[in-house]
C-alpha positions, 0 to 999 in steps of 0.5 A: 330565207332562214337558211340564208339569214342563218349561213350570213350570221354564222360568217359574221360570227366567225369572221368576228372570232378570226378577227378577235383571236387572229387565228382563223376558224377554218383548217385544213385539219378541221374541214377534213374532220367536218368532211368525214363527219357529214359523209359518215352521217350521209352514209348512216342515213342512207343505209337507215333508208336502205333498210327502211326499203327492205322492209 
């Protein structure tokens, strides 16, 4: 329920800042920077798992 409220103010809060500057917030520049960001903190998490096994 927290998530979703959450994600709902996080897209009024953008679509306020597209609105107010024109621009929009989401590019393909920055969703690619995002993507590579979450898969190395995915990979980070599941070599730290991995490790965690061998032990």
């Amino acid at each position: 329920m927290v998530a979703i409220e959450g994600g709902e103010a996080a897209g009024e809060a953008r679509l306020a800042v597209e609105k107010r500057t024109g621009k929009p917030v989401i590019t393909n520049k920055n969703a690619a920077q995002l993507q590579d960001l979450v898969t190395g903190l995915i990979e980070t998490i599941n070599d730290k798992s991995d490790d965690q096994e061998g032990k």
